[in-house]
Phi, psi and omega in degrees: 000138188267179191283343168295326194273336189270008159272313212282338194292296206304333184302307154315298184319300175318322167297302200287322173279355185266281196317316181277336172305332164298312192309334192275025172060045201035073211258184165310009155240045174288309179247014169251169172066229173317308178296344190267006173265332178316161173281147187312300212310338177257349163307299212311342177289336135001303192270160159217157194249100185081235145246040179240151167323194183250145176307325176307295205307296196313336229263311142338279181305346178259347224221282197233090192295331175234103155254179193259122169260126203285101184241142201274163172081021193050039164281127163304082206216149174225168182224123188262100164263338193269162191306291215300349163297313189275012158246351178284311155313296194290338200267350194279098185270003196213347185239008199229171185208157174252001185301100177323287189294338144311323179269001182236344130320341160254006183260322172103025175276149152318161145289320210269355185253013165275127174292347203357202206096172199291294182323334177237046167240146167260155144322153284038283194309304192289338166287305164306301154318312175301319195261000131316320180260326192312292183323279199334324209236047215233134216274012169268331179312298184296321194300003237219331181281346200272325181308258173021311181274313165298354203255331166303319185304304185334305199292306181321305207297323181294320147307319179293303178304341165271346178299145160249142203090159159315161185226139160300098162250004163286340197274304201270036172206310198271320165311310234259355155305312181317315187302305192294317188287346172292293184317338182282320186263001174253044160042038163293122179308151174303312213280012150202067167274335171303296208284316197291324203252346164292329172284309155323300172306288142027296170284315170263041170245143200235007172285349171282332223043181196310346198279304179319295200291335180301289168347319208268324166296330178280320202270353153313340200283278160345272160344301188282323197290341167285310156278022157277333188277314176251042168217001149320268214287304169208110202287125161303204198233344176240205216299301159348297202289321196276346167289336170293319201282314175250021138265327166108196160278346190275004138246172211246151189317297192298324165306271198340293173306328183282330173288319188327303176290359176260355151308310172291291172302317161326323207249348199274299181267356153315301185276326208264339178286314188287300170339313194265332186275335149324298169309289161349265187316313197298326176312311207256354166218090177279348150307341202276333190270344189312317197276351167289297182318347189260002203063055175258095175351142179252354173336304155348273156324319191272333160292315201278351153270357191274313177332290193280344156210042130034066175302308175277126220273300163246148189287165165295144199298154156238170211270276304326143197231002179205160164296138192202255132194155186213110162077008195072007153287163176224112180274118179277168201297186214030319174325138171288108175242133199264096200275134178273072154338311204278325157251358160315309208288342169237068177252113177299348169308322180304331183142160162319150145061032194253025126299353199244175168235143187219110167326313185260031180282138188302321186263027184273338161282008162275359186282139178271052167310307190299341194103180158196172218087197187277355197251010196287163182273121163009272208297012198302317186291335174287312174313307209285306198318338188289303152351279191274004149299286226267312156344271170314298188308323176289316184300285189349279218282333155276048185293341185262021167291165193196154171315170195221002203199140177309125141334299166282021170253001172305107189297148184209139156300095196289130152069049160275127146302309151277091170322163174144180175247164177268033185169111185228087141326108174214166097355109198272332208210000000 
């Protein structure tokens, strides 16, 4: 092989593993394996220092908002830290495209290495998609969902509450709410809700190694190409179902499935990272929690944590699809450019002090956790309804809970896309 294809090969590969790692609905192999062998230089947007950006990252967003990120293999690529760039980017219905297979026609990636799905789709396709999923997560859609949801928390905490010992509250609180109301909202049946939400967990346990959580994503895959088959034959009351009942044959078993499961991964360790870093914080500022107890809407609250720590770290790469400027940079056409979320989201534009948390902050429903835009995510409104169940209910019914563990001995996720920990021990009484 000559050294240009053994450049042109690695290149791809490279490309093509960044792009699946996104495809997968960010999922738990976000943070395995394979990405923590990249070089710091293209990670660092990744790390955190605590639950905080990086000095590196802040030191950017304040100095150089759009800089050049050094990716091998001659890729053009940039890094967006500051707010109004990365809403400028993301919010760019014309100059930027998430479409996978436009960039690799000009690089010279397979085709056959597009990830597709709503994230690396453009309109048409990505419009066609989106209006397949919105009603469902349309919030009179979502209210049919909140008895449900409050009747899972419920069920956790009372599991929890027979436990002895510290208790794992990311395993037994914060994954299996997320799991279950995703089961409510694809019309997965009780009677295989055990195995559906064991298939769901599955993926983000990496003690098997990467090969298991792939494993555990095909037979979800499976698993849905099943219920589609009898939900063919008589359509349910949920997401499944009402896309079949208006759509038809005019999506195909395999589309189908692929949004569902992207429903799943999307929605899953997303909400289960907030769920547990949320505790977390309540834990370590127990002021924060006194006005839930007293009962006061946690609405508030729930943005100014989505704000502060904002688990997906970065939006899905975008494309430039013409020469262009960001911020008085000058980007050229193909380049990839990569939005820092996670530091957008602590941008002193926003107002004083957005290293803190302040509840009553006027601009905390301006944060892009969710993304902005045509891409912003669906599921925002299912995430928040969760938020503002399982909080107030855990501080309530726990009020002396607390860690089980040195803090600084708390696993935090490394070179994660979906910021988070792998384990949060704490002590309920």
């Amino acid at each position: 092989m000559s050294v240009a294809s053994l450049v042109s090969s690695v290149r791809s590969r490279l490309l093509g593993f960044v792009a699946r790692r996104y495809a997968g609905g960010l999922s738990g192999m976000s943070f395995g394996g394979s990405l923590s062998m990249l070089p710091e230089s293209v990670l660092f947007p990744l790390f955190r220092d605590g639950l905080d950006p990086t000095a590196k990252v802040n030191d950017l967003r304040e100095r150089e908002p759009v800089s050049r990120l050094s990716l091998p293999f001659g890729i053009r690529a940039w890094l967006v830290t500051g707010y109004e760039p990365v809403r400028a980017v993301l919010g760019s219905v014309d100059g930027f495209s998430n479409d996978f297979g436009k960039l690799a026609g000009r690089i010279g990636v397979d085709a056959g290495a597009t990830p597709g799905g709503l994230g690396f789709a453009d309109p048409p396709m990505h419009t066609r998609l989106r209006r397949l999923l919105t009603p469902e997560f349309t919030m009179r859609r979502l209210a049919r969902l909140q008895p449900r949801i409050t009747a899972i928390v419920n069920d956790r905490l009372d599991a929890m509450e027979a436990m002895d010992g510290p208790v794992d509250l990311w395993q037994e609180f914060a994954l299996p709410i997320p799991a279950l109301a995703i089961c409510e909202l694809l019309g997965v049946p009780y009677s295989d809700r055990d195995y559906f939400q064991k298939l769901s967990t599955s993926r983000f346990d990496l003690d098997d190694g990467a090969h298991a959580s792939l494993d555990a994503m095909t037979d979800s895959l499976d698993y849905l190409g099943g219920l589609i088959t009898k939900e063919r034959k008589e359509p349910g009351d949920g997401l499944i179902g009402s896309i079949i009942r208006a759509e038809g044959d005019s999506i195909d078993d395999r589309e189908l499935a692929g949004l569902a499961d992207g429903v799943l991964t999307g929605g899953l360790e997303t909400s289960a990272s907030m769920l547990a870093l949320g505790a977390l914080v309540l834990m370590n500022q127990p002021h924060l929690a006194d006005p839930l107890r007293a009962g006061e809407p946690a609405d508030d609250l729930v943005e100014e944590l989505l704000r502060y720590l904002t688990v997906v770290q970065v939006a899905f790469p975008r494309f430039a699809v013409r020469d262009l400027e960001v911020a008085g940079v000058a980007i050229k056409s193909g380049d990839v450019v990569m939005c820092s979320l996670s530091a957008a989201d602590r941008d002193s534009v926003l107002g004083p002090g957005m290293d803190e948390i302040d509840a009553g902050r006027e601009t905390s429903r301006s944060h892009l956790a969710f993304g902005h835009g045509f891409h912003r995510c669906v599921g925002a409104e299912l995430a928040r309804m969760e938020l503002r169940i399982a909080y107030p209910a855990l501080v309530k019914r726990f009020p002396r809970m607390n860690l089980a563990t040195d803090p600084a001995k708390l696993a935090m996720r490394r070179a994660s896309i979906v910021f988070g920990l792998e384990g949060l021990p704490v002590l309920l009484k």
